[in-house]
C-alpha positions as YAML, in Angstrom:
chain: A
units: angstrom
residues:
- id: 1
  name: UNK
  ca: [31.71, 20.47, -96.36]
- id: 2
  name: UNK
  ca: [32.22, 18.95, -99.47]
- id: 3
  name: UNK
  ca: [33.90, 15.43, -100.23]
- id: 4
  name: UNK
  ca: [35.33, 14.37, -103.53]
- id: 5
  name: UNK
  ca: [34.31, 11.25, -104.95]
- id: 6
  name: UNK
  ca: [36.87, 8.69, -106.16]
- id: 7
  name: UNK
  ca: [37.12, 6.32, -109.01]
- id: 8
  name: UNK
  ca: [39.68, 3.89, -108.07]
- id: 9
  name: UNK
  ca: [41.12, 5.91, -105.21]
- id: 10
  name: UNK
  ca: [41.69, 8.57, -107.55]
- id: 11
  name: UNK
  ca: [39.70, 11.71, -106.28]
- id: 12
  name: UNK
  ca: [37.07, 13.08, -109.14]
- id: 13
  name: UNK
  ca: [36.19, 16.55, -108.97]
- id: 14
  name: UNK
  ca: [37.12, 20.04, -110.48]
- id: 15
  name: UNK
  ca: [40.49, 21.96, -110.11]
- id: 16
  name: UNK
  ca: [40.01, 25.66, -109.40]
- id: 17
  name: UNK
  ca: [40.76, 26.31, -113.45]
- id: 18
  name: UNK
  ca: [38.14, 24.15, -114.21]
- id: 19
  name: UNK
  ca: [35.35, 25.73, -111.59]
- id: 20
  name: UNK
  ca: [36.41, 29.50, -112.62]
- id: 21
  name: UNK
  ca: [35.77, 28.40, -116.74]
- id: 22
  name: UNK
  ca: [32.18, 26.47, -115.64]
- id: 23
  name: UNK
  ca: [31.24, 29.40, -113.46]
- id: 24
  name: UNK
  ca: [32.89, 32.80, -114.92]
- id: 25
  name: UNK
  ca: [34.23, 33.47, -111.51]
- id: 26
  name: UNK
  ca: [37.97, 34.61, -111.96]
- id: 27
  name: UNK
  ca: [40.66, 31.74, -109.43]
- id: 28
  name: UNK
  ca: [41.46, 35.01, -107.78]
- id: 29
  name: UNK
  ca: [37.75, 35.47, -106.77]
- id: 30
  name: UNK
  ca: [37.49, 32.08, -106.21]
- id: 31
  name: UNK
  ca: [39.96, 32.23, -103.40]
- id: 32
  name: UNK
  ca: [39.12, 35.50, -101.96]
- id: 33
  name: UNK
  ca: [35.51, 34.12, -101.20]
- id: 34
  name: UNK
  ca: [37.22, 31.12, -99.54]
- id: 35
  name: UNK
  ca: [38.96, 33.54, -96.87]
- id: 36
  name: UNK
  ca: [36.17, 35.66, -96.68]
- id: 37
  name: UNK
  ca: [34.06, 32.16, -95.62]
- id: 38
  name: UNK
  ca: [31.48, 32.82, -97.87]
- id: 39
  name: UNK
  ca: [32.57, 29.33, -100.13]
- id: 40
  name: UNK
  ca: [33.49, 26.38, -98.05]
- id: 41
  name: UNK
  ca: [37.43, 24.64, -99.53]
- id: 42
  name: UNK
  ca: [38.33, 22.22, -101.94]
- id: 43
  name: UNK
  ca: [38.93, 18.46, -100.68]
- id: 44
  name: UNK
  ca: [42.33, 18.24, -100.62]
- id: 45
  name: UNK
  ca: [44.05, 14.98, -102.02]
- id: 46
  name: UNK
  ca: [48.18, 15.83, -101.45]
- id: 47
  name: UNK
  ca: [48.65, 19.56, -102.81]
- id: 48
  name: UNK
  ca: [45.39, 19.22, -104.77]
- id: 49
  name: UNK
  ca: [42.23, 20.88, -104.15]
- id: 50
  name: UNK
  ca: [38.65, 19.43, -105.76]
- id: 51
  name: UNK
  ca: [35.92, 21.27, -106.48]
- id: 52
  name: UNK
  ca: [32.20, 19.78, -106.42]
- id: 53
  name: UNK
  ca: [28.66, 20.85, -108.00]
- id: 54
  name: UNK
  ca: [28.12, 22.26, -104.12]
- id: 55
  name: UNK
  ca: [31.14, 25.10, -105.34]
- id: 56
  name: UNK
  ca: [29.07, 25.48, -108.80]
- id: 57
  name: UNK
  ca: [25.95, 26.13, -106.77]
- id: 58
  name: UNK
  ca: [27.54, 28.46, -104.11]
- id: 59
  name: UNK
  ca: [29.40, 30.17, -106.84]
- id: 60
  name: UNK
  ca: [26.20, 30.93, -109.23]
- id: 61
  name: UNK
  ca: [23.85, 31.80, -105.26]
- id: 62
  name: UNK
  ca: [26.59, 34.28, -104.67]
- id: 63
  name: UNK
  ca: [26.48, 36.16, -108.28]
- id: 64
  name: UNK
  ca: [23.26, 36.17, -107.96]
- id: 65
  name: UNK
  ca: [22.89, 37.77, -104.93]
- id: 66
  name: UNK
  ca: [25.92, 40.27, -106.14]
- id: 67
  name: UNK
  ca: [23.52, 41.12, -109.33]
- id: 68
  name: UNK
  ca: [20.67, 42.18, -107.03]
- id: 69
  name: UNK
  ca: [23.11, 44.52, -105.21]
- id: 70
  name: UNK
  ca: [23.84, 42.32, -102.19]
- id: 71
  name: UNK
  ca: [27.24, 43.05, -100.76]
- id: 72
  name: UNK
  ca: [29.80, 40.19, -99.88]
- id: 73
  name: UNK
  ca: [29.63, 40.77, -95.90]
- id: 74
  name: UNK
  ca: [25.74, 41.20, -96.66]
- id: 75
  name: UNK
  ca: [26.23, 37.37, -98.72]
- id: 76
  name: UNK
  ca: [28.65, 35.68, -95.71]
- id: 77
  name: UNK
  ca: [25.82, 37.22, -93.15]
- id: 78
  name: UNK
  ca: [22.93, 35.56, -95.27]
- id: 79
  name: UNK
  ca: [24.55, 32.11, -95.82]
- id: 80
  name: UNK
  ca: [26.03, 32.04, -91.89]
- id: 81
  name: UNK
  ca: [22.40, 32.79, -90.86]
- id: 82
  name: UNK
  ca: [21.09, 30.56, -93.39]
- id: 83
  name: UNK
  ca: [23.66, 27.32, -92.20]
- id: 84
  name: UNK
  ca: [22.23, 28.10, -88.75]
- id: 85
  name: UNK
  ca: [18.81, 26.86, -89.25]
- id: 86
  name: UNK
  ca: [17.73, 30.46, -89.27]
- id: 87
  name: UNK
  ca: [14.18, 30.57, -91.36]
- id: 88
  name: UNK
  ca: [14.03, 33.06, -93.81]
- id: 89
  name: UNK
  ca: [12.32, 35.69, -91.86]
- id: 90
  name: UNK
  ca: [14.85, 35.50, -89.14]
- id: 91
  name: UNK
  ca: [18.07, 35.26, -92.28]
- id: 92
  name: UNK
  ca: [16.11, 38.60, -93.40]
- id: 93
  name: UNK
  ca: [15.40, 40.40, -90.62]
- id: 94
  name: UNK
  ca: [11.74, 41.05, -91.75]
- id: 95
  name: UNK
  ca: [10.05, 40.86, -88.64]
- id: 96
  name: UNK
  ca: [11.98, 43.81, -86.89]
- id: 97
  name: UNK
  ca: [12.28, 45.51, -89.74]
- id: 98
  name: UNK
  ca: [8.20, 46.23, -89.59]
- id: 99
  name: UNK
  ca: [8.07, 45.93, -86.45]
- id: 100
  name: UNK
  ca: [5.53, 42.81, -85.99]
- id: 101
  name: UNK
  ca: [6.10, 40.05, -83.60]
- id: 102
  name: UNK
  ca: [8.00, 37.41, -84.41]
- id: 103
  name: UNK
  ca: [5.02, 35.14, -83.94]
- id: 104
  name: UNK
  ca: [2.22, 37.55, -85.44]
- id: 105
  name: UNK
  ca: [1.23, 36.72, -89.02]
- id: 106
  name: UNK
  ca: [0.93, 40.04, -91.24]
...
């Protein structure tokens, strides 16, 4: 999870308006992939909601992945696995896929 920083006890960060300009990802889209899980939420501070470079980075991973035809439950499966310690082979599957032991180099 994300914290915001503070200057003075006043949180820094981005508010959703600001994250959806820097990114090109509509606020709408922005807070569909929160309740899909796919992008962890804002540090709240009252009402407010900060954004960090972690959202940036999540936010530009997940077009990515979109632009290479990935589908959003595909995306959540990949990060989930990914969070888990899973190593890229097991995140991808690769080693069933072809059939080798997990512990067989190709």
């Amino acid at each position: 999870m994300a914290g915001a920083d503070t200057i003075d006890g006043t949180p820094t960060g981005m508010a959703v308006e600001e994250l959806s300009a820097r990114t090109g990802a509509p606020v709408r889209t922005i807070r569909e992939y929160q309740t899909w899980q796919i992008l962890h939420p804002p540090t709240r501070v009252g009402r407010r909601g900060f954004y960090d470079e972690s959202h940036v980075r999540r936010l530009e991973g997940i077009a990515r992945l979109q632009e290479r035809g990935y589908s959003i439950a595909a995306i959540r499966d990949l990060f989930d696995a990914w969070e888990q310690g899973a190593g890229l082979r097991d995140v991808l599957g690769v080693d069933d896929a072809i059939g080798l032991p997990a512990d067989e180099a190709p």
